[in-house]
N, C-alpha and C positions, 0 to 999 in steps of 0.2 A: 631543632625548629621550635617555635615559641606560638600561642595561638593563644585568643580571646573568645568569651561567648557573652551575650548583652542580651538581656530579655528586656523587652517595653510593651506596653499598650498604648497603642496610639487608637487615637479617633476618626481614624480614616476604613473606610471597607478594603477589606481585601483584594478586589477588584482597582479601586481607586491606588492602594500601594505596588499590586502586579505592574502598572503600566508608568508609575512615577520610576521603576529599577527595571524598565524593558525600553522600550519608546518615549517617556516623559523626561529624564534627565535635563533637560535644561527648562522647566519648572520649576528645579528646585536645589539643581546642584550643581549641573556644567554651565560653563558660558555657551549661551544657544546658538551663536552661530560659530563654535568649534566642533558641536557633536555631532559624528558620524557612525551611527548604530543603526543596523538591525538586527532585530529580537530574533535570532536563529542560531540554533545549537550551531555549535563549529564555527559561526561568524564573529569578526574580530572587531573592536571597538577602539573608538577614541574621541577624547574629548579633553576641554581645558577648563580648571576651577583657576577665576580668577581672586585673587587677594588684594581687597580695596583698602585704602588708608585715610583716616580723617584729616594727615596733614599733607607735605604738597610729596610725600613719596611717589614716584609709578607706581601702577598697579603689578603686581606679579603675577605671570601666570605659570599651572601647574599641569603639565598633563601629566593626564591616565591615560591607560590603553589598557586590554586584554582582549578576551574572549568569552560566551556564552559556550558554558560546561554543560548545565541541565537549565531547560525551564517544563515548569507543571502550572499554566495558568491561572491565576488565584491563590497559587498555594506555595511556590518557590523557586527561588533563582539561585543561580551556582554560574560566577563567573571568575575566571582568574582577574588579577588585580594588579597592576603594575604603574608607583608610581618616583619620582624620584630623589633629590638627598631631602629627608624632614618629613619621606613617609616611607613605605617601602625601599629606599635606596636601593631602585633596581632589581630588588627580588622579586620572582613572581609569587602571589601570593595566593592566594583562595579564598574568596569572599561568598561566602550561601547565605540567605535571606529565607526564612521560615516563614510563612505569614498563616494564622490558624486564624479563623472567626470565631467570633465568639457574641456575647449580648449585642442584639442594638447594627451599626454600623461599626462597633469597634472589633480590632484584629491584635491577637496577641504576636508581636513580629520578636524572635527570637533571629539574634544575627552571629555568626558564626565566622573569624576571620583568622586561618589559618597559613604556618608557610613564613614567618617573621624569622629574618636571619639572626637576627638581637634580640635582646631585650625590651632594648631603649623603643626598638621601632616596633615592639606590642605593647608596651606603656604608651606611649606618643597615641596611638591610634585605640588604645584603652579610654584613653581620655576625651578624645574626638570626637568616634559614632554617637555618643549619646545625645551632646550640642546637635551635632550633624541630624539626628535622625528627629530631634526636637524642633529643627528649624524646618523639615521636610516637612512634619504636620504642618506646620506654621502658615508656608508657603503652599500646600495644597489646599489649605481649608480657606485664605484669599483666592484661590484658582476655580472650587467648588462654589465659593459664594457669586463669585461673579459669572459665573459661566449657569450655573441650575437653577439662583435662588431667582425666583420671579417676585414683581412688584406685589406687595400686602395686599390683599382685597380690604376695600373699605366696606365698615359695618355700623349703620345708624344709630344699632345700640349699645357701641363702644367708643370712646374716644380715638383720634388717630396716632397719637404719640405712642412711642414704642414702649417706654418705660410708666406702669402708674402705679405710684406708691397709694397704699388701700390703708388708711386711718383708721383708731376705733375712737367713738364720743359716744358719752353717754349722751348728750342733746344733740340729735344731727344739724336741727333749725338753728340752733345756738352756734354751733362749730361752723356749716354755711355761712351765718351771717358774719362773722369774725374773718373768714378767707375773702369774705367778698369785699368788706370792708380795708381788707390792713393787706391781702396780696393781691387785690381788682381781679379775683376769682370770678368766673362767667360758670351760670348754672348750663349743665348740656343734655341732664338727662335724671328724672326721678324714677327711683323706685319704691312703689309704695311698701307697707311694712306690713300687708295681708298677703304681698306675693314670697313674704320669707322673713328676711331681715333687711330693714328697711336702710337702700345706700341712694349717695347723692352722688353723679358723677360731676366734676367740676372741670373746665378746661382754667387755666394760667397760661398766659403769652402761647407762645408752643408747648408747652405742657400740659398734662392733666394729671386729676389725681381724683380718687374715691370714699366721700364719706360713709364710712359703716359705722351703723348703730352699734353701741357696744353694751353689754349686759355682764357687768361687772359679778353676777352669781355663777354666770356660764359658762365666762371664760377669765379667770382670776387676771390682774394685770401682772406685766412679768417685769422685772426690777423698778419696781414700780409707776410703771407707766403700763396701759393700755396696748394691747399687741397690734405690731403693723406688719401689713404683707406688703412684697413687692411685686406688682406686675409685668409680666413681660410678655410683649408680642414677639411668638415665633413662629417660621414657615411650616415646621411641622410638629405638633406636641407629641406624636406616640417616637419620634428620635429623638427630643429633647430630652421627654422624661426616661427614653431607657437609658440613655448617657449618664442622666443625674443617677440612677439609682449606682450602675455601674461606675462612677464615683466618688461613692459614697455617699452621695443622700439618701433620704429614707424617704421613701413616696406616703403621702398624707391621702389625695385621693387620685384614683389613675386616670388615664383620659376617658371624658365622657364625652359626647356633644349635647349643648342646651337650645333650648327654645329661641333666645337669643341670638344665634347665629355664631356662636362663638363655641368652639370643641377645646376643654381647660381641662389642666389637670396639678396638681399641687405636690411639690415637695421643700422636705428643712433640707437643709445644707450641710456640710457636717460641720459647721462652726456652729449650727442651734439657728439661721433664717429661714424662714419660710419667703417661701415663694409660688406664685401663681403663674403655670405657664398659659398660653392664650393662644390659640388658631384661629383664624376668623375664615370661617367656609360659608358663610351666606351673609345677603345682607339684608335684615331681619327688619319690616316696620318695628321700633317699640311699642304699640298700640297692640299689636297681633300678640303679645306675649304680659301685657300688664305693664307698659314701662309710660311716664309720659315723658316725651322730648317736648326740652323746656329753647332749645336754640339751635 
């Protein structure tokens, strides 16, 4: 008998993966009106994965069937596996799923697929779970956005675009008047230069973006240009940033919440970007904090 082990870190909670290989299966793998499961030891399963084609083919379909061996909720599933010619060819097989938590929402899923009569058919499926288990996040993490993430609260003293690219000039009134001139730049919010370092926030069409003052002794430019952050609005920055660190980014500053109305926290990327994550939990007059709103 022939047998595979596949270790990943995915970006889903452990909880989240328990019920995508218990109850969720056509979420993310079976065609959902073939699957007939329930999550109980000794109960038998089945389902069809369909195989679409971009030209006028039929579609294929494949079933599986087994049984639930063990389940330990959050933490691991043990089911037999039977599917047929071009996967299992009929043997049954033994498929366990490890799921350990670890930083953040991420789970370290160790898969174990045991019970191959050949070779060919633990290469074959060597080669598969990885796709396989890469398109599960894929499809979970549209399933979780649409289902959890709620609409953005707006905040007076943020622009509402998701994305704001953060500029350095050494003249901010110089660099303003140039965007307002040559991109129809709209001012949306000043901040003076006694409440820190003095930025201009600017809206474009749907867009917006951030002039920061830049002090060319404080912070050197880097291939010779002036350094830029990117901004990004997300629903929650203390999951954002432990993702990025677990990653591999390197956290610059961790989440704070500000005066502002906005809880931000910064990391580089490992390719060398910085980046600014952004939560918006209140929405903050500028006036109450030193900002003026220019629109």
């Amino acid at each position: 008998m022939h047998a595979l082990t596949i270790a990943r870190t995915s970006p889903r909670s452990a909880a989240t993966l328990y019920r995508a290989w218990t109850t969720g299966w056509g979420a993310w793998f079976a065609e959902p009106d073939s699957a007939r499961v329930r999550a109980e030891v000794g109960e038998p399963f089945f389902f069809d994965v369909v195989q679409r084609y971009t030209d006028a083919r039929e579609p294929e379909r494949h079933p599986h069937y087994g049984r639930f061996l063990r389940l330990v909720p959050d933490a691991l599933v043990s089911l037999s596996w039977v599917t047929g010619p071009g996967g299992t060819a009929g043997a049954e097989t033994t498929l366990t799923v490890h799921l350990d938590a670890i930083a953040g929402d991420f789970t370290q899923v160790t898969l174990t697929h045991e019970g191959f009569a050949t070779s060919e058919a633990r290469q074959a499926h060597e080669a598969a779970w990885p796709r396989i288990l890469a398109h599960q996040d894929a499809m979970l993490a549209e399933a979780v956005m649409a289902e959890h993430v709620p609409a953005p609260l707006r905040n007076r003293s943020i622009p509402d675009a998701a994305f704001i690219p953060m500029r350095s000039y050494p003249d901010v009134d110089a660099a303003v008047r140039w965007l307002r001139e040559v991109l129809g730049a709209r001012e949306h919010l000043r901040i003076p230069r006694e409440r820190g370092q003095q930025r201009v926030q600017l809206t474009i069409g749907t867009g917006a973006m951030v002039v920061v003052a830049w002090d060319a002794a404080a912070a050197p430019a880097t291939g010779g240009r002036p350094p830029a952050v990117l901004m990004v609005r997300v629903p929650d920055v203390h999951g954002a940033y432990a993702r990025a660190i677990a990653l591999g980014a390197t956290g610059l500053t961790p989440p704070a919440d500000h005066a502002d109305g906005e809880r931000q926290a910064s990391v580089r990327d490992p390719a060398g970007h910085a980046w600014t994550l952004t939560q918006t939990i209140a929405d903050v007059d500028p006036a109450s904090w030193g900002g003026e709103l220019v629109e």
